[in-house]
C-alpha positions in Angstrom: 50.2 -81.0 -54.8 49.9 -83.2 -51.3 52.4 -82.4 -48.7 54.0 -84.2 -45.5 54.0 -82.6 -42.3 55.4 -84.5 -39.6 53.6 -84.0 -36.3 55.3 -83.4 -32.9 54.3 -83.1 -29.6 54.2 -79.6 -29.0 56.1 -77.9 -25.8 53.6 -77.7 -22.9 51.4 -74.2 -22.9 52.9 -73.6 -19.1 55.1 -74.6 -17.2 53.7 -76.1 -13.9 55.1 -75.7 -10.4 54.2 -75.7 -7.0 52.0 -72.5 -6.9 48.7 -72.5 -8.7 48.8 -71.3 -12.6 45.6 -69.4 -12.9 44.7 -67.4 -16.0 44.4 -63.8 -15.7 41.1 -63.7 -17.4 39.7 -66.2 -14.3 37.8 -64.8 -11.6 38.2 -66.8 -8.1 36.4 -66.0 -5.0 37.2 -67.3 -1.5 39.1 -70.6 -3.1 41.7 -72.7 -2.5 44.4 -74.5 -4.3 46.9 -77.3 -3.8 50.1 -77.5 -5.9 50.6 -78.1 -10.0 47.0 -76.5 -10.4 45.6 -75.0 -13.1 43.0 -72.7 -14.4 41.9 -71.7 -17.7 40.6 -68.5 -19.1 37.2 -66.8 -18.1 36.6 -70.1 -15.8 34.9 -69.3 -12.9 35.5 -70.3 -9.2 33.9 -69.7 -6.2 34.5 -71.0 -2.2 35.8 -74.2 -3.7 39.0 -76.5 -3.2 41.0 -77.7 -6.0 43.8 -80.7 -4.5 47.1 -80.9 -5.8 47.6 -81.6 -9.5 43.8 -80.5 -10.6 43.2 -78.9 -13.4 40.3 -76.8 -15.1 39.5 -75.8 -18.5 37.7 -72.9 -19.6 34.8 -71.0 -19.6 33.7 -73.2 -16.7 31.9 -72.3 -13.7 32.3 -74.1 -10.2 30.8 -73.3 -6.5 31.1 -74.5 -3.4 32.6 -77.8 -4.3 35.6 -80.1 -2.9 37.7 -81.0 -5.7 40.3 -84.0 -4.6 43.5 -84.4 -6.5 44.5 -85.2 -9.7 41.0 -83.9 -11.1 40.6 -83.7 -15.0 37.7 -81.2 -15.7 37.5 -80.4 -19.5 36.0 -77.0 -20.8 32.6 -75.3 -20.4 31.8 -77.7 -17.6 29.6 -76.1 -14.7 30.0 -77.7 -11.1 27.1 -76.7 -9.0 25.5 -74.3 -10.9 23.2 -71.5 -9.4 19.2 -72.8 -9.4 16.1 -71.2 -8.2 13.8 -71.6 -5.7 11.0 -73.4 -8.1 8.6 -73.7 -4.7 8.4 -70.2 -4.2 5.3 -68.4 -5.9 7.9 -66.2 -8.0 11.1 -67.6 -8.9 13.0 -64.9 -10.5 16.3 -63.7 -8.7 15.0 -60.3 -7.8 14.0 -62.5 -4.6 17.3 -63.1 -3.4 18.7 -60.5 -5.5 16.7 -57.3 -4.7 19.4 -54.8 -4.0 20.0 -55.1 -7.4 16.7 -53.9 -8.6 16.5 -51.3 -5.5 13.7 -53.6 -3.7 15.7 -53.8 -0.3 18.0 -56.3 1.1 19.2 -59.8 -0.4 18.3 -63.0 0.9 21.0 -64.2 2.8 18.8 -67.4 3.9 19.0 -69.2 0.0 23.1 -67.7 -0.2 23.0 -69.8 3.0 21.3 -73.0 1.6 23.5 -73.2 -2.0 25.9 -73.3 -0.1 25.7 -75.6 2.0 24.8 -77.8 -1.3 28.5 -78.8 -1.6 29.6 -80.9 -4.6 32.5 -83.6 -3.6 34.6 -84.9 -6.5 37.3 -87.7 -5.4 41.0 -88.1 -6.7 41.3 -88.9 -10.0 38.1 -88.2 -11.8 37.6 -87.1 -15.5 35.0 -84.9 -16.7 34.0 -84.2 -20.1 33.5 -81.2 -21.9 30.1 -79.4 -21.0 29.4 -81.6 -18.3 27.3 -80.5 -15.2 27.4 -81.3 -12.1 24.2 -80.6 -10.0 24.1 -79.2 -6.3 24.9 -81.8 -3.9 26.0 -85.0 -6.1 29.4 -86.5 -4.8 31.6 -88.7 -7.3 34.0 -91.3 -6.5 37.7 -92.1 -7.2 38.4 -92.5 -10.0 35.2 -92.0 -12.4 34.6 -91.0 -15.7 31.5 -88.4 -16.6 31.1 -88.4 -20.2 30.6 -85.1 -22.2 27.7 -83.4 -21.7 26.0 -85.3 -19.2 24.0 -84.0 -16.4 25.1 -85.5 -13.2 21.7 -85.5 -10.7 23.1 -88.6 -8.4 25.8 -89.7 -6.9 28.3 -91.5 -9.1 30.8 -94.3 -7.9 34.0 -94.9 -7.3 35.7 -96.3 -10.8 32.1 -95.7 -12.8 31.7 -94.4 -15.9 28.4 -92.3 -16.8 26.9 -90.3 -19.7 23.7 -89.0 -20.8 20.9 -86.9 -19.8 19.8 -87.0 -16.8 23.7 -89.3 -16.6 23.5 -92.9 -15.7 26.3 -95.6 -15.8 27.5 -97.0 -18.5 29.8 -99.4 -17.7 32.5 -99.7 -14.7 35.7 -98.1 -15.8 37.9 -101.5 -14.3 36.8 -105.0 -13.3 36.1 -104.5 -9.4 39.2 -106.0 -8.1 41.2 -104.2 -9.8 39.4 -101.0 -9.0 39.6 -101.9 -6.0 43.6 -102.8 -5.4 44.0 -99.2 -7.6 42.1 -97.6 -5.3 44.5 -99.7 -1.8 47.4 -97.8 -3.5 46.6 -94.5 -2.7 48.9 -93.5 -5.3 47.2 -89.9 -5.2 49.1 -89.3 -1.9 52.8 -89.8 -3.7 54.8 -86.7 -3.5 56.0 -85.3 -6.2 59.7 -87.1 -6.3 57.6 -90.5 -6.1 55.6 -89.9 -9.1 58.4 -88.6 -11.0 60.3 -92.1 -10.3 56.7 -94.1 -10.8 56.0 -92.6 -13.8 56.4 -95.7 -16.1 54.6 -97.6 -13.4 51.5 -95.5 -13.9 51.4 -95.7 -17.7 51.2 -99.6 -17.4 48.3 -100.9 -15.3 50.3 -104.7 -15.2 53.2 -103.3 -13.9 51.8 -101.4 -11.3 49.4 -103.8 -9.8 52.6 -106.3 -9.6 54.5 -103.6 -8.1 52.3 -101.8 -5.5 48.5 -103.8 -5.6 48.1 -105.0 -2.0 46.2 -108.3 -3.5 48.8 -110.4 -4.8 46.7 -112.7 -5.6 45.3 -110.5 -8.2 45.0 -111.7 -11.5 45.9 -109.4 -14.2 
């Protein structure tokens, strides 16, 4: 016998506000966070900064990266993930890690250099599930990083990649329009404004008539 279920939208897991929801199960070192942030369960942070309205999934793993707002990072995604030094003539962590195996003193020198290999992810960006993000690489406004790539290069602004090592795919808008997105700003609104703008952002017509600085623009 077949049956019917009608589907809702469920009720939101949590309840956002202005201080950062973190789960109990994360571990976060020396980090900071801006308002309506989120972190999921056994994820992973360390001497990073999350902007307002970022979120995290988990099991993920970030250091030393500079997250800007309104970040979308999907689960199991590593940002900066620990590597090791392949030109040495041993590259196993007891080198840097020898306190640990009673050899002496870690090396504070590579602790130094990771991290100074800061990651930079602009306002807006969504990454996929499983995605990494290699030391160093900064990503634009706006871009898309499919699931499972691995991110060696810089990405641009409004660009989306996939694959292995990632390259682009296609731009994620026409450049005009990227670009009279981008003019807007709209990342900076407070809270009240977005609230208000809401139906604005859910219709990309209506907002480049309202608040693109090109009006001109042909959409």
């Amino acid at each position: 016998m077949s049956m019917f279920i009608e589907a809702h939208n469920p009720s939101p897991a949590v309840w956002l506000s202005e201080a950062p929801t973190i789960d109990p199960d994360a571990r976060i070192r020396a980090s900071h966070f801006g308002r309506y942030t989120e972190v999921g369960a056994s994820t992973l942070i360390s001497h990073s900064v999350f902007g307002d309205y970022s979120y995290i999934g988990h099991h993920c793993d970030v250091m030393a990266a500079d997250i800007g707002k309104f970040v979308n990072i999907a689960s199991m995604v590593l940002i900066n993930p620990g590597f090791h030094p392949t030109e040495r003539p041993c590259q196993h962590h007891m080198l840097y890690r020898a306190s640990m195996y009673g050899m002496g003193e870690d090396d504070p020198e590579l602790f130094h250099w990771r991290a100074l290999q800061r990651v930079s992810i602009g306002h807006d960006v969504w990454i996929g599930h499983g995605a990494v993000i290699m030391p160093g690489v900064r990503i634009g406004n706006g871009a898309v990083i499919g699931s499972g790539s691995i991110v060696t290069r810089d990405v641009p602004a409004y660009t989306i990649v996939g694959g292995n090592p990632a390259r682009t795919l296609k731009p994620r808008l026409p450049r005009a329009i990227a670009a009279a997105v981008e003019a807007t700003a709209w990342w900076d609104w407070d809270h009240a404004t977005l609230s208000e703008r809401m139906d604005d952002l859910r219709d990309m017509r209506r907002f480049l008539a309202k608040y693109a600085q090109l009006p001109a623009l042909e959409i």
